[in-house]
N, C-alpha and C positions, 0 to 999 in steps of 0.2 A: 282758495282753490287754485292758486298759482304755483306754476312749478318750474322750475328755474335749473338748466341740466347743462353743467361742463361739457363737452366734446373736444375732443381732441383726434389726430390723424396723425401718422407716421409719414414721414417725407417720400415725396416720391421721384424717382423709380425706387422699388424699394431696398435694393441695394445703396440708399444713401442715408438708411434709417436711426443712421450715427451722429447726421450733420448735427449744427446749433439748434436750429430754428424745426420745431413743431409745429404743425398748425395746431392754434384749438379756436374754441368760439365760447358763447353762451346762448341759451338760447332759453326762450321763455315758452312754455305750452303753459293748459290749465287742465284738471282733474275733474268731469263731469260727475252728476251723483252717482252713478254708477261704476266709476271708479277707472270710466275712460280714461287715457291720457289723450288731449284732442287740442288743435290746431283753433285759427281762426273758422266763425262757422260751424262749429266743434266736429269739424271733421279729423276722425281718428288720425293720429299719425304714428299707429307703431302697425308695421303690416302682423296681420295674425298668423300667417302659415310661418314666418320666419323669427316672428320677434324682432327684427329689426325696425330701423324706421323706413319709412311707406316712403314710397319714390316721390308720390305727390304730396307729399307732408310740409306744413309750410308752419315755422314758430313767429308767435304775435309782430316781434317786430321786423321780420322779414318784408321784404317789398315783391319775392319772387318765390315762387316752388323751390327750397333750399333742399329738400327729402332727406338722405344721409350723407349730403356733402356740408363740412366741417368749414368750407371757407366761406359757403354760403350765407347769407341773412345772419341773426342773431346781434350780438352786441360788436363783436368784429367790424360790422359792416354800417355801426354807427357811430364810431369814432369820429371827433369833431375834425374838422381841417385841421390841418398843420397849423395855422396860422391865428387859430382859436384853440385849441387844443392849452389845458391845463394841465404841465408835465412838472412835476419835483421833482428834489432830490434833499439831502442835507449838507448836501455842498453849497453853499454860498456866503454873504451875511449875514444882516440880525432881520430882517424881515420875510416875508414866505416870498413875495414878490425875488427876492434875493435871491430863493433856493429854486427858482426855474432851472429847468433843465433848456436853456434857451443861445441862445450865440452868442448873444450878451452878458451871459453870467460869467467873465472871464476868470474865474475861480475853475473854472473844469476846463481843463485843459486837455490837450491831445494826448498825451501822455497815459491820466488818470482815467482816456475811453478805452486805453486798451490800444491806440496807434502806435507803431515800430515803423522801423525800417522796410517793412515786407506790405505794409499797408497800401491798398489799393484808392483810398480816401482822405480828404481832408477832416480838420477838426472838422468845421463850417457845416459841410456837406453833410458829417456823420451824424451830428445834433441835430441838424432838420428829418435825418433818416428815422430817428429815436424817436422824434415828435410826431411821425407818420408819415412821410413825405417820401413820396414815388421818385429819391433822386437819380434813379437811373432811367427814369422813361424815354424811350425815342425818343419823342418829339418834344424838346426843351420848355414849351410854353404848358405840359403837364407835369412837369418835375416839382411842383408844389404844390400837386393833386394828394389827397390821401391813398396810399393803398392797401388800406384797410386789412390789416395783418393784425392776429394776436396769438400769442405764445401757447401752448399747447398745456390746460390746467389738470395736468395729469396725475394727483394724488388730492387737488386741492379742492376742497369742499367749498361754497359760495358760503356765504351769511349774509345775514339781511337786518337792519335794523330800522325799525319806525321811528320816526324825527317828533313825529306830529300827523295832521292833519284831521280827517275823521275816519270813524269806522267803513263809509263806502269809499272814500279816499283818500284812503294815507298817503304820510309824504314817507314814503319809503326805500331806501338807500339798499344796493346789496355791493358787497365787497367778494372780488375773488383775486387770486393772484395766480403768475403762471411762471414756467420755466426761463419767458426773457426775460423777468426778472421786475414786472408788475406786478405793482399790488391796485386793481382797476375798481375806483368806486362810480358805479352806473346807476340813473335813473330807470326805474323798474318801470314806469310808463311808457317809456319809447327805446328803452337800453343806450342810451346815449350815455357815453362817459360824463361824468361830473369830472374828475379829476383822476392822476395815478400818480404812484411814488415810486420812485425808483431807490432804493438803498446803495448810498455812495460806493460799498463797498461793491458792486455790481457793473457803477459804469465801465470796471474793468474789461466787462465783458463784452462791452457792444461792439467796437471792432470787429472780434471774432462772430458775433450773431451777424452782421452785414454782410461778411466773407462767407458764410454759411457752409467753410469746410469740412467734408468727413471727417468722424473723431470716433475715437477707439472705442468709446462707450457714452450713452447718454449722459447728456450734462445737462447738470438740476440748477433752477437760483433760489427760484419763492416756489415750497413746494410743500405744500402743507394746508390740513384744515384750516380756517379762518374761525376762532373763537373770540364772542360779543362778550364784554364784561362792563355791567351795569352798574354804576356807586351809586348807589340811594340809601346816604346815611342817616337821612332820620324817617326812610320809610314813608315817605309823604306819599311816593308815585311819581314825584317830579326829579329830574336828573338834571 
């Protein structure tokens, strides 16, 4: 009975509905027997005179009334710290540890983020921006705060795949991806990120998503259904 719904929003003022950066979110509701769509409480969150969502609507892993704002609650706003935060890439060496998207990985260079001459940021700074890090906040001693930002999954279908556990509690995994160019695998308990990959071929772009200037038309990275493909070659059930 769980249900699991991309949102996404247009940048705003809306004349700047061109830029890099989308907001989106995920957000978890669940499906009463009656075919509610309903919040923690199972208080409805679609209003009925509009169809839209209910101003007081709030999804499981929310801490606050999110209703129909996209930057609110949902899995956006459970991104682990920066400082915790599991980010790849296929940039690196021969171990996963290697392919961090991290300051250390000195295989990804300024260059391969997308930095020029016109660049407002350092390599340094821009990697921690990647891993979630508020590196523009006022006040210095919040600049390795998260700010809880996720790309706008605007064509892209979630999927979910069960690991294990049991029938009243799977261990169960959902994947979506979005236009900054994540592919975001989240714990469906609490929507916390497990980990994200980012496609080498993409850090090109995070310069330009930091800068987040008007562009002639939208720009796509990971933008597509997410399809599970199971091998169980001798049919046993076990994979």
């Amino acid at each position: 009975d769980d249900l699991y719904i991309t949102v996404f929003g247009t940048p705003q003022p809306p004349t700047d509905g061109n830029k890099y950066h989308w907001p989106g979110n995920i957000k978890k509701y669940e499906i009463n027997t009656d075919g509610t769509i309903v919040g923690p409480g199972e208080k409805p969150v679609v209003d009925k005179q509009t169809g839209f969502f209910s101003g007081t609507a709030r999804d499981f892993w929310s801490n606050v009334v999110d209703g129909s704002d996209v930057t609110l609650g949902g899995a956006a706003n459970e991104i682990p710290a920066p400082n915790l935060r599991k980010v790849y890439t296929d940039v690196g060496g021969t171990t996963l540890k290697d392919h961090s998207v991290a300051v250390g990985n000195t295989d990804i260079t300024g260059e391969m983020l997308g930095i020029d001459a016109s660049s407002t940021i350092t390599r340094d700074r821009l990697i921690e921006w990647v891993r979630g890090a508020d590196v523009d906040a006022a006040v210095a001693a919040n600049q390795g705060l998260p700010r809880h930002q996720m790309g706008d999954p605007l064509h892209g279908r979630p999927a979910t795949v069960i690991y294990g556990g049991t029938e009243d509690s799977p261990d169960l995994v959902l994947f979506a991806v979005t236009n900054d160019g994540y592919l975001h695998a989240i714990d469906t308990d609490d929507g916390v990120e497990l980990w994200s990959y980012i496609p080498g071929q993409l850090l090109r772009r995070m310069d330009d998503l930091y800068e987040n200037d008007p562009q002639p038309a939208k720009r796509y990275a990971l933008d597509g259904n997410i399809r599970v493909y199971k091998s169980d070659a001798n049919n046993n059930g076990v994979v």
